[in-house]
C-alpha positions in Angstrom: 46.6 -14.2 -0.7 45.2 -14.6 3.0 43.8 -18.6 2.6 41.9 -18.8 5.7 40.1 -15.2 5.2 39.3 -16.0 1.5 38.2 -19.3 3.0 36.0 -17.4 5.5 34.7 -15.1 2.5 33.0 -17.9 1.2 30.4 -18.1 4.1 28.6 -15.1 2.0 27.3 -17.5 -0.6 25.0 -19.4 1.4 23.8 -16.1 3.3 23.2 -14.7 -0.4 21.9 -17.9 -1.7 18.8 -17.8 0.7 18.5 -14.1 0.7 17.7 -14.4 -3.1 15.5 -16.7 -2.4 13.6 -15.0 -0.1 13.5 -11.7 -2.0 12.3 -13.5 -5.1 9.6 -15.5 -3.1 8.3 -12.9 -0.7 10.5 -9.2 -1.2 11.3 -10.0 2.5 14.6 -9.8 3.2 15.1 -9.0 7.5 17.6 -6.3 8.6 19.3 -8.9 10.8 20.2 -10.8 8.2 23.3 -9.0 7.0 24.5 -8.6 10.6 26.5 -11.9 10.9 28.2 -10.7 7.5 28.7 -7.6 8.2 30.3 -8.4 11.5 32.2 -11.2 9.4 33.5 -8.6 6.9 34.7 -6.1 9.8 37.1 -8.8 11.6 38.8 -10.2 8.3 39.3 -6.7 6.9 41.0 -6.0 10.1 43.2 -9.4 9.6 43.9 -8.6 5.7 45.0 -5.5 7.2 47.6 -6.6 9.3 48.8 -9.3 7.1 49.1 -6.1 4.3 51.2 -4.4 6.9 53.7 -7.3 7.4 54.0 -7.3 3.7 56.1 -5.4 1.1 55.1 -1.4 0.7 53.6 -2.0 -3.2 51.3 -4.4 -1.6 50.1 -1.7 1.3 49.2 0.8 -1.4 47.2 -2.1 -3.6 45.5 -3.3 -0.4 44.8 1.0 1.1 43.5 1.8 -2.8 41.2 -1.0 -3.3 39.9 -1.0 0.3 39.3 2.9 0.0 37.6 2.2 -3.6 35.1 -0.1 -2.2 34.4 1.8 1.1 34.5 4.9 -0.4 32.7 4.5 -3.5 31.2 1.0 -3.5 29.1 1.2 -0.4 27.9 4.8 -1.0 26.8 4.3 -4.9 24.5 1.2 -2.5 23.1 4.1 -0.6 22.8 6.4 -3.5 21.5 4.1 -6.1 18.5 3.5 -2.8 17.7 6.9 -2.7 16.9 7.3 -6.2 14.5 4.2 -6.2 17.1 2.1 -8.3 17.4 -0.6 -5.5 15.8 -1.8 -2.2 16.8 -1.9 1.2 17.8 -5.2 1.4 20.1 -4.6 -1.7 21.5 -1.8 -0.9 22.4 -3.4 2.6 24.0 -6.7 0.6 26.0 -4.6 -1.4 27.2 -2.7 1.7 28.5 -5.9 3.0 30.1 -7.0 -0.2 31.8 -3.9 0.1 32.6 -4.6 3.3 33.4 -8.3 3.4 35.2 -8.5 -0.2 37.1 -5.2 -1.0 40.1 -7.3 -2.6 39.6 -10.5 -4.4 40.4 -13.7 -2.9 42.0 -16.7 -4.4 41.1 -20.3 -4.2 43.8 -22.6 -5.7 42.7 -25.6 -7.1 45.1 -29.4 -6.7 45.6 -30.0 -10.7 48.3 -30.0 -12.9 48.8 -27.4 -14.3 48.4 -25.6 -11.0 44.8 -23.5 -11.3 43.4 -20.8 -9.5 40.3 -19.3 -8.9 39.2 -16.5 -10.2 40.1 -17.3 -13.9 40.1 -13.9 -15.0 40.9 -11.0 -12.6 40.2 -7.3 -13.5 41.2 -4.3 -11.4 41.3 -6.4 -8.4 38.5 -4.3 -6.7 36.4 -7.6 -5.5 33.1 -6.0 -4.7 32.9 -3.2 -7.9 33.9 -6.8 -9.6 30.2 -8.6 -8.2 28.8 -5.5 -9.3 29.2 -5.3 -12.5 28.6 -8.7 -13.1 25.1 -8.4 -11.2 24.4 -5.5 -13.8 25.6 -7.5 -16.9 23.8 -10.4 -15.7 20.1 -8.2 -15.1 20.8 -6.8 -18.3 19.7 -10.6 -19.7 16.2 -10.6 -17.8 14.3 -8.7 -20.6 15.2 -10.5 -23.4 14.8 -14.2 -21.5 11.4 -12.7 -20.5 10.1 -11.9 -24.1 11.6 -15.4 -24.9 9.5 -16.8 -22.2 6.6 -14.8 -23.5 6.8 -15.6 -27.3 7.1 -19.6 -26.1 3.9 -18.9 -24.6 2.4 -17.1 -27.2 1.5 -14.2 -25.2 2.9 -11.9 -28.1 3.2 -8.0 -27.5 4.9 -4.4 -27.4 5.6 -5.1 -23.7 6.7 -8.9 -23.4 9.9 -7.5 -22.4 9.1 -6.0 -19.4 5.9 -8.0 -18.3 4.3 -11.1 -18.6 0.2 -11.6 -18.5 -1.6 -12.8 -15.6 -4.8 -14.4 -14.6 -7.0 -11.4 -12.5 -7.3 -14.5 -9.8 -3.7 -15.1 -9.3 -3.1 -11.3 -8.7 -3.1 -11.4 -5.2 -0.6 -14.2 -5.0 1.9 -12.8 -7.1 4.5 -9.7 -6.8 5.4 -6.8 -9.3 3.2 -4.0 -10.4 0.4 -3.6 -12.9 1.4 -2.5 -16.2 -1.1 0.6 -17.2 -1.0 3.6 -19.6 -2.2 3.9 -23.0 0.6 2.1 -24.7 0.8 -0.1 -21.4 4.3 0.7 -20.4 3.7 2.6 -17.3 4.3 1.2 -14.4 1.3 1.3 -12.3 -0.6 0.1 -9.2 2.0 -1.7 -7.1 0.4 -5.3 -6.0 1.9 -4.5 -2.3 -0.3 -1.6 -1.8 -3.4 -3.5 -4.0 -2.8 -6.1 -0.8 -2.3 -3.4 1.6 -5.7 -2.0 0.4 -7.5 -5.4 0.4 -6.4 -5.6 4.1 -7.5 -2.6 5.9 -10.8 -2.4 3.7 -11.2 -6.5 4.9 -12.2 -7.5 1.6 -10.9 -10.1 -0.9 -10.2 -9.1 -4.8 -13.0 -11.9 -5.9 -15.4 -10.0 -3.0 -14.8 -6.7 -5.1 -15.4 -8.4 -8.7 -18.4 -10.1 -7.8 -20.4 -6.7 -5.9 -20.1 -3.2 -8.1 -21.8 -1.7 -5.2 -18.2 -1.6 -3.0 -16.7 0.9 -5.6 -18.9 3.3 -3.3 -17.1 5.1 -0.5 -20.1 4.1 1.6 -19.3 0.9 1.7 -16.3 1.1 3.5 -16.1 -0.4 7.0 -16.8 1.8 9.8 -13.7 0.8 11.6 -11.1 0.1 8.8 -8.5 -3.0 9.6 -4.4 -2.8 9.7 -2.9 -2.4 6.5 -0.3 -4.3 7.2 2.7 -4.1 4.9 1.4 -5.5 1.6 3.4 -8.9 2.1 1.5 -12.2 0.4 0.3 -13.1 3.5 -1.7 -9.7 4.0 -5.4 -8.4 1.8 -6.8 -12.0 0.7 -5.6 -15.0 -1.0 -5.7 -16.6 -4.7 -7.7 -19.1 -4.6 -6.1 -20.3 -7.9 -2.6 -20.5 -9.0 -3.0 -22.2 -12.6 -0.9 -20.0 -15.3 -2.6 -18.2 -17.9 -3.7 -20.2 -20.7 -2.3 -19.1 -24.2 -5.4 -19.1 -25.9 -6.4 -16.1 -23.1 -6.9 -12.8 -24.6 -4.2 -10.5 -24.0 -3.0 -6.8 -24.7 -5.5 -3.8 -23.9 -8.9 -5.5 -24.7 -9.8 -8.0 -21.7 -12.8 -10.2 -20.7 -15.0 -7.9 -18.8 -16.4 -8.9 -15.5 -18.9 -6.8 -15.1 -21.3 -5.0 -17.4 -23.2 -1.6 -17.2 -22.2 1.4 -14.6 -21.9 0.4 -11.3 -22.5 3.3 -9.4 -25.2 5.6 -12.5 -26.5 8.0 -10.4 -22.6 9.8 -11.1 -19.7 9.5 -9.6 -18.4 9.6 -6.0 -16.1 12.1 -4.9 -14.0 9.3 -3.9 -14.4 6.1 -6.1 -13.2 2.7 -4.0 -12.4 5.0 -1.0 -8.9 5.2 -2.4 -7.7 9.1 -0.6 -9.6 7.3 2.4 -7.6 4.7 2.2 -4.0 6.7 1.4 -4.7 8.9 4.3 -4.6 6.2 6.5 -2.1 4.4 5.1 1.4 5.7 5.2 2.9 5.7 2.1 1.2 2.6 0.4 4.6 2.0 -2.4 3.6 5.5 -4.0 0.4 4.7 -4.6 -1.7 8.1 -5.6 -5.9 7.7 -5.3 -5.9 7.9 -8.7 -3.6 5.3 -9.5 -5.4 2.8 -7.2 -8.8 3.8 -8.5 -7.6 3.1 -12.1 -5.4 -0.2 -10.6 -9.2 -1.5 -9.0 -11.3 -0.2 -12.5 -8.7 -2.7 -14.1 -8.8 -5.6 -11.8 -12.5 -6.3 -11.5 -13.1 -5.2 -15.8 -10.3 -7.9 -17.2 -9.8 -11.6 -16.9 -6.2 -11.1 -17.8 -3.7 -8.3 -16.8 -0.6 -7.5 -17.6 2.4 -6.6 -14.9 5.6 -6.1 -14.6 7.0 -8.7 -12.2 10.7 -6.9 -11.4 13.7 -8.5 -10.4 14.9 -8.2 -7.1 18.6 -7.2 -7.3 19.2 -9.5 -4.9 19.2 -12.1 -7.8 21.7 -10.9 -9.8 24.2 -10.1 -7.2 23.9 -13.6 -5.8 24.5 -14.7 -9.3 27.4 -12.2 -9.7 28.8 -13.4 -6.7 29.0 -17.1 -7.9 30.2 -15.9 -11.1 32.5 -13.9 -9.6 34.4 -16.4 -7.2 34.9 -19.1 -10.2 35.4 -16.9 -13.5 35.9 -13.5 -12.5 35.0 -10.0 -14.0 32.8 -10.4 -17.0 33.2 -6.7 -18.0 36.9 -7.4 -18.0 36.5 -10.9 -19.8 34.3 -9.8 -22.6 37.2 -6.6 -23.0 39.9 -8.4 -23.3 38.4 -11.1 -25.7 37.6 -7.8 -28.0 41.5 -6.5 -27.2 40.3 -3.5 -25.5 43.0 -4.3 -22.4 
């Protein structure tokens, strides 16, 4: 136990707090904000270190193994786990740092009788694969409090446990991607490139609702705008942010906004300008031409759609964090109440 580095380790819970925050509000989390940590994480690993070495040699192999575990596994599952799609750049970064800036666990004793200390429960002593799994066990929970949500609202379906229904009006406003397919599980257009869209044609989502005429190709502007990146402030604004009503109609049928074909002479060869669009656009969130097209089609037919909202890691690992510090390992917890250890 190192009390003024375990002290110091606590500075990552207001960092984490408000990077949360800003991930949930606005999946904007800057680079330069895991600096300071990681920065933090290198100077106290270096004075754990030497306060190992001054120690008994049982305590320098516990302090090498779990320092080598969460180095050496830890941070590279955060790059892996990026790579495959399975996080973000902000979380992979976080969970760098964590790896970083809390490979052992620290321990905060508490002035009662009996003396106390904090963690409660402490697994195999590897701090940041600790956070981890907590942060996973934690996510785990979001699907069935968002069906809960969902049947409280009556909004009742296959997928109320991966989406929630929104008012077409509110989509610019809001984050996640539209739900599509023909059981309505896919994940579809993400709302970042629907923004990113919106912005370089210079349009708003009402403007393309209200005129079936801008589904042609020729309507696009002769000197297209930035895209920007698709953040809320870029491609329009909603103009309303009331929640959907629970008498709305939900599921695959929807309140059409238009009627008739808007373009029955046939077909453009490039409905919306959406491979206009992609080729100046780099990347766009994945977004193929014909996953916008249908993503548009759906936006100006329904009243209601549904999407998948998402999670930003973030918010569990902040949440693991807390957890962390005061009880300890859940997965370890939850074992030994079942007498597996």
């Amino acid at each position: 136990m190192n009390a003024p580095v375990d002290l110091l380790r606590l500075l990552a819970v207001p960092v984490f707090a408000w990077a949360a925050w800003r991930d949930l509000r606005t999946r904007r989390v800057p680079n330069h904000a895991w600096v300071p940590l990681a920065a933090l994480g290198v100077l106290l690993l270096a004075i754990e270190a030497w306060s190992a070495w001054q120690g008994f040699a049982v305590e320098r192999r516990l302090f090498l193994v779990r320092v080598a575990l969460s180095l050496g596994v830890v941070a590279p599952l955060s790059y892996l786990f990026w790579r495959l799609g399975g996080f973000g750049g902000a979380d992979a970064k976080a969970l760098f740092v964590l790896a970083l800036l809390v490979p052992t666990t620290p321990t905060y004793a508490l002035p009662t009788q009996p003396p106390t200390a904090l963690p409660l429960v402490v697994g195999t002593g590897l701090f940041s694969l600790t956070i981890l799994t907590n942060a996973a066990l934690l996510g785990a929970a979001y699907p069935p409090l968002l069906a809960a949500r969902n049947a409280l609202g009556g909004h009742l379906s296959p997928w109320m446990a991966v989406g929630r229904p929104v008012s077409v009006e509110r989509i610019p406003r809001v984050h996640g991607r539209l739900l599509a397919g023909a059981n309505g599980l896919e994940r579809g257009l993400a709302l970042d490139a629907l923004r990113m869209y919106l912005a370089w044609r210079g349009t708003t989502l009402p403007e393309l609702r209200a005129d079936p005429r801008l589904r042609d190709p020729a309507t696009l502007p002769a000197e297209p705008h930035s895209p920007g990146d698709g953040a809320i402030a870029d491609g329009g604004s909603g103009t309303a942010m009331s929640e959907v009503p629970e008498t709305a109609t939900h599921g695959t049928a929807g309140v059409e906004a238009h009627t008739g074909d808007p373009n029955p002479a046939g077909e453009s060869m490039d409905p919306w300008g959406a491979a206009a669009f992609l080729k100046d656009a780099d990347g766009a969130y994945g977004a193929t031409p014909a996953g916008l097209r249908a993503g548009l089609d759906l936006l100006v037919e329904r009243e209601v759609v549904w999407i998948t909202p998402g999670l930003p890691f973030l918010v569990p690992l902040f949440l693991g964090l807390c957890v962390a510090l005061v009880y300890g390992d859940l997965l370890y917890g939850a074992m030994g109440a079942l007498g597996l250890v």
